[in-house]
N, C-alpha and C positions, 0 to 999 in steps of 0.2 A: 490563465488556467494552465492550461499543458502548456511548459516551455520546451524551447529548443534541446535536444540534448545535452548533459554536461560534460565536457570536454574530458578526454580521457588524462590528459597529464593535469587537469585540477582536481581531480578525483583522486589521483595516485597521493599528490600534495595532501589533502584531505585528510585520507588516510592518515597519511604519514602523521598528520600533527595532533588526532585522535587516536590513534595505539590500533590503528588497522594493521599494521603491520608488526605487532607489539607481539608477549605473548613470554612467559617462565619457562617453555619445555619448548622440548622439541616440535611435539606434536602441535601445542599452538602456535607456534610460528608460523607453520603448515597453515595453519586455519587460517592465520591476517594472511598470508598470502594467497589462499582460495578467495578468500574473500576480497581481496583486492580484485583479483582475477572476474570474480560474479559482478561486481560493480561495472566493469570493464565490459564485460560481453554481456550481460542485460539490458546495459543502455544501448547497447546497438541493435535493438530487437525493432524491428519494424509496428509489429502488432501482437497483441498474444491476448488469449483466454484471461478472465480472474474471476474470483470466489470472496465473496467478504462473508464472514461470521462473526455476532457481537454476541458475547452472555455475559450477564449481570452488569450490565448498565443502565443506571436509571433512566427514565424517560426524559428529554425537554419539553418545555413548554412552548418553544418558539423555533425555529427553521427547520429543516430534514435533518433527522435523524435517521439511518440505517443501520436493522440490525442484522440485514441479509440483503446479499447480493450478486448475481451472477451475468455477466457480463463480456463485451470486446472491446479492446480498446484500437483506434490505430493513431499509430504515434503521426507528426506530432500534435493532435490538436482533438481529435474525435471519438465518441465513447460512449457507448448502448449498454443498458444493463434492464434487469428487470429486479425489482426490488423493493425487501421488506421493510416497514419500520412504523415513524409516526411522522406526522408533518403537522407542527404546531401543537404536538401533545395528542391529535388524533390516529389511530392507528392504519396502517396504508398498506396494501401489497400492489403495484403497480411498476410504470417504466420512467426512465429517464434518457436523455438523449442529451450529448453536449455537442457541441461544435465552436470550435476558437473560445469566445467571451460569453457564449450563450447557451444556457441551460434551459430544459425545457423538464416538464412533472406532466404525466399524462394524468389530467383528473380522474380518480378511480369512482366518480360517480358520474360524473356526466361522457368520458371518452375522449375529454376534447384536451390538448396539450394547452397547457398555459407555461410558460417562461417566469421562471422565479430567479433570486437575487443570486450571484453567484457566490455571494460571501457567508447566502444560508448554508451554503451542500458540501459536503464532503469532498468535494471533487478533488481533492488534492492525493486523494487517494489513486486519481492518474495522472500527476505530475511527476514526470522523474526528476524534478529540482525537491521536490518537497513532498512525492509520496514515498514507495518504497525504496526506492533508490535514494532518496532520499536520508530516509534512515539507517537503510542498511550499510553508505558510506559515514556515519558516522559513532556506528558502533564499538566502544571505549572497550579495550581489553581483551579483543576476543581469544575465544577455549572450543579447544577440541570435544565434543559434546557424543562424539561416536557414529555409527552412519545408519542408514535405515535403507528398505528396498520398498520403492514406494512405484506400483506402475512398471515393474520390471526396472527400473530408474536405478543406480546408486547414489544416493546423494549422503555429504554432508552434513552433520549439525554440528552449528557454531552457534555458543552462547555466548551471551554478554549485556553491556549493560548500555541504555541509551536516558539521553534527557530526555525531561516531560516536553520540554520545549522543543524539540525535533521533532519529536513522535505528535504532537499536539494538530498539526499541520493535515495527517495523515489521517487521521478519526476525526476531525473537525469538533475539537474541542478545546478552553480556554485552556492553558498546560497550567501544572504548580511546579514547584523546585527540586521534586523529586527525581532521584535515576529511574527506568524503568526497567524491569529486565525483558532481553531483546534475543527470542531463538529463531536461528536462517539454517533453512534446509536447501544445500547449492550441490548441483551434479557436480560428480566428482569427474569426471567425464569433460563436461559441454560448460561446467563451467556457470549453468546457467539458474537464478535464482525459483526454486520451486516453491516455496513455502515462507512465512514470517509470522512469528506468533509473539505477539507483545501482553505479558501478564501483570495484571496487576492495575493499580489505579493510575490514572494518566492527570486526571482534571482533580481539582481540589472536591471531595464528597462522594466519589466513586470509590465503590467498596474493594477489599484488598483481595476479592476472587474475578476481578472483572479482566474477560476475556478477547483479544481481538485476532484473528486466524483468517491471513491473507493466501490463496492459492493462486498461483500462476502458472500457464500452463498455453499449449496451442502456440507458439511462438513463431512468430512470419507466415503463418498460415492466412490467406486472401482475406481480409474485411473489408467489409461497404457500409458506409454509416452515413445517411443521408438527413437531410434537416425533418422533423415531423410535418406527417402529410396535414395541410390547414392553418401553416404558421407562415408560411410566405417567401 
């Protein structure tokens, strides 16, 4: 599930061989190089805050789906959220707990945690191999997108375009062939990755308004994430 962090000079490589450090003007340039930068000093984040938002995505019929979620993660292996969606096509608002290779779904009707398959859940959305960090080093072509003042914050946006097949990992869904287009909101400052919104269809039959908006935030700040109480 969560691996070890990714080494900063295979990330830099990465980069390099995906157009992270790419760019027609001057001001992109800038941007593959923030962005290399965010890659760098996010994955050294000990623990931090996130926020998932899904719109217009259709339902599945089979594992967890989330279409909200707010949560902590601490690196490298552990991860609390409380969260929206459907599980098997049923509609759910309750918690989830991860630790190493185990995931746990707190029944929203009976209270009691049951342990589901790791291969249903999302969870890759706290892997820095394969959630955001993930994507965000392998972002083709990035551009200077202009900045925003979010939380007193200056951050960057950087657009650009990623595969179905990276991003697939991250929303836990089958990919098709398509690019996706991929915007990171990165302190201009700290460096530090605050935002990702990936627009559009990811999976083959998802319509072309479907939304997915990751917030990160609260970075090295103390988490404790203990196994749920009654599972052993």
């Amino acid at each position: 599930m969560l691996r070890a962090l990714i080494g900063v000079s295979a990330l830099a490589a990465l980069l390099a061989t995906t157009g992270g450090c790419g760019g027609s003007t001057t001001k992109d340039q800038a941007a593959g190089a923030l962005l290399q930068a965010g890659v760098e000093k996010t994955s050294a984040a000990k623990s931090f805050h996130f926020t998932l938002d899904v719109q217009n995505v259709p339902k599945t019929a089979s594992g967890l789906q989330l279409t909200g979620a707010e949560g902590d993660v601490a690196v490298p292996d552990r991860a609390r959220a409380d969260v929206t969606g459907n599980f098997a096509g049923t509609a759910i608002a309750t918690q989830i707990v991860a630790m190493g290779d185990e995931v746990w779904l707190k029944n929203p009707l009976t209270g009691t945690w049951q342990r589901i398959d790791v291969s249903t859940t999302p969870i890759a959305l706290l892997d820095p191999a394969k959630g955001v960090l993930g994507v965000m080093s392998k972002v083709s072509e990035p551009k200077d997108a202009g900045t925003e003042d979010v939380d007193g914050v200056a951050l960057r946006k950087i657009s650009g375009t990623a595969s179905a097949a990276d991003v697939a990992p991250l929303v836990a869904v089958g990919p098709s062939s398509r690019k996706v287009p991929v915007t990171l909101w990165i302190g201009e400052k700290d460096h530090l990755l605050r935002r990702i919104e990936i627009r559009g269809p990811v999976a083959e039959g998802e319509p072309k308004d479907a939304l997915r908006v990751i917030e990160i935030s609260r970075f090295d700040q103390p988490v404790t994430i203990e196994r749920p109480e009654g599972t052993g």
